[in-house]
C-alpha positions as CSV (number, residue, x, y, z in Angstrom):
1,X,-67.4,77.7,-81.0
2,X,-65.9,78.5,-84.4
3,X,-65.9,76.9,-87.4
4,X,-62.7,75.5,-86.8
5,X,-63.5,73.6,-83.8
6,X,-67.2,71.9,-85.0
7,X,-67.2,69.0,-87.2
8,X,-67.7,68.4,-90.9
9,X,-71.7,67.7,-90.6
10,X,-74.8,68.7,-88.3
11,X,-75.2,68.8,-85.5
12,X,-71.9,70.8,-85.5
13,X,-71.0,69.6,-82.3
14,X,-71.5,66.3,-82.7
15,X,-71.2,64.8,-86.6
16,X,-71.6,61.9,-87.9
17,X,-68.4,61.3,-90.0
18,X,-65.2,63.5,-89.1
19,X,-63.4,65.6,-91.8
20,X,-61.3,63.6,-94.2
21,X,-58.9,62.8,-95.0
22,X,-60.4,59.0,-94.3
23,X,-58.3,56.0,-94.2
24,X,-59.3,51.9,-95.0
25,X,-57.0,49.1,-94.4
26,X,-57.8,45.3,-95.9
27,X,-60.1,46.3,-98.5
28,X,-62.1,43.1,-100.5
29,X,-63.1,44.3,-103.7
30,X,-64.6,42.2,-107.2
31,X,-65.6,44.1,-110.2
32,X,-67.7,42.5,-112.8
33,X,-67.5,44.3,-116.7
34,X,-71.0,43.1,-118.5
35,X,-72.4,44.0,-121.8
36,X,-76.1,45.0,-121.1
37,X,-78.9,46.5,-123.1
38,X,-78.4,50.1,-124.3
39,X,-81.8,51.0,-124.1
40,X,-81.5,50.7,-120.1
41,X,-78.0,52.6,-119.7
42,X,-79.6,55.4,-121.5
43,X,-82.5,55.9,-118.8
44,X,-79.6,56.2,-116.3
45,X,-77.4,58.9,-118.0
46,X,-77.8,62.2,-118.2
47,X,-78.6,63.9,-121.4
48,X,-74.8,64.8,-121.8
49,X,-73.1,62.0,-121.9
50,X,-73.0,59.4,-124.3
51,X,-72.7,55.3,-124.9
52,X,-69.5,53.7,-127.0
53,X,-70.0,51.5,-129.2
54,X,-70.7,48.3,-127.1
55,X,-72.9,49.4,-124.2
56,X,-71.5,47.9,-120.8
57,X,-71.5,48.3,-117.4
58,X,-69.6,47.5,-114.3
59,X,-70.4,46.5,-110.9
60,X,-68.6,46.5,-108.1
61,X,-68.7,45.1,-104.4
62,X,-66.5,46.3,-101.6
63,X,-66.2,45.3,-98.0
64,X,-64.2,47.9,-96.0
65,X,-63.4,45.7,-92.5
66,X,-61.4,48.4,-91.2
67,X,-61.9,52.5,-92.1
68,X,-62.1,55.3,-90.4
69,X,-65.6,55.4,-90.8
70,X,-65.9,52.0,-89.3
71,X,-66.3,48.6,-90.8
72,X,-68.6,48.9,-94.0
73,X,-69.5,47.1,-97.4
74,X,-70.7,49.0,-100.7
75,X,-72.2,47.9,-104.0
76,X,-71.6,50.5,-107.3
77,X,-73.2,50.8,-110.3
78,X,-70.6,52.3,-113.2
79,X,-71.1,53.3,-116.7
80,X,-68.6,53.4,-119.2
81,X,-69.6,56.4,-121.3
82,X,-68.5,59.5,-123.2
83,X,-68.5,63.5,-122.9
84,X,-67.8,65.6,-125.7
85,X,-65.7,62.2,-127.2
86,X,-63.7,61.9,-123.9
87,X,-64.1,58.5,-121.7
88,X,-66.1,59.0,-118.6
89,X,-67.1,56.3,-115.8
90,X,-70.7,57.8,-114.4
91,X,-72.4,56.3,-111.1
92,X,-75.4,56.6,-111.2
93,X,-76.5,54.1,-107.9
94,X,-74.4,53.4,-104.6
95,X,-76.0,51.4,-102.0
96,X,-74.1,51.4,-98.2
97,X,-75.2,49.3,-95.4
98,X,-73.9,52.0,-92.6
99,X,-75.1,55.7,-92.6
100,X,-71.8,57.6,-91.6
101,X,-69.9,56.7,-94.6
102,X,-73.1,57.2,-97.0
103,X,-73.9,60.7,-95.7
104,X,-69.9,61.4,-96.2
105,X,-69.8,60.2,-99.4
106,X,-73.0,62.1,-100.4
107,X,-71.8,65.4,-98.8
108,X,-68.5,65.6,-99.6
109,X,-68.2,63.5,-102.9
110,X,-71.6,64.5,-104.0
């Protein structure tokens, strides 16, 4: 066995996503932009990062009917927000209903 030859998780010989890239096909997806309180963005962000003027969120729902890491749907939380004056987009929530794309995305993506 080498590292090569084993997969991109554990167990090594039998993972539960495969190493990317990944591919998705027919993709549904509906974003909503909403002004919300400030008070509640700023318990989600870290210390870093600021708010803009008008404090607003986004969320997003995805269906994936066809991927490489099988059929899935996703709903994200986004922030609008700033670091060191640049604009940022910070998630901090991302709820999957199938494990082998949320493990992926938590170790690859982080």
């Amino acid at each position: 066995m080498t590292a090569d030859d084993t997969g991109q998780a554990m167990p090594v010989d039998a993972p539960l996503y495969h190493k990317p890239p990944f591919h998705f096909r027919d993709v549904h997806a509906i974003s909503i932009n909403y002004e919300t309180d400030e008070e509640a963005l700023l318990a989600l962000l870290p210390d870093a990062l600021e708010l803009p003027e008008a404090p607003t969120a986004t969320l997003m729902f995805i269906k994936y009917p066809i991927s490489t890491l099988g059929p899935y749907e996703e709903t994200i939380l986004g922030i609008p927000c700033l670091l060191k004056g640049e604009e940022r987009f910070y998630i901090p929530h991302i709820v999957l209903h199938s494990a082998a794309p949320l493990a992926a995305g938590r170790a690859i993506y982080g």
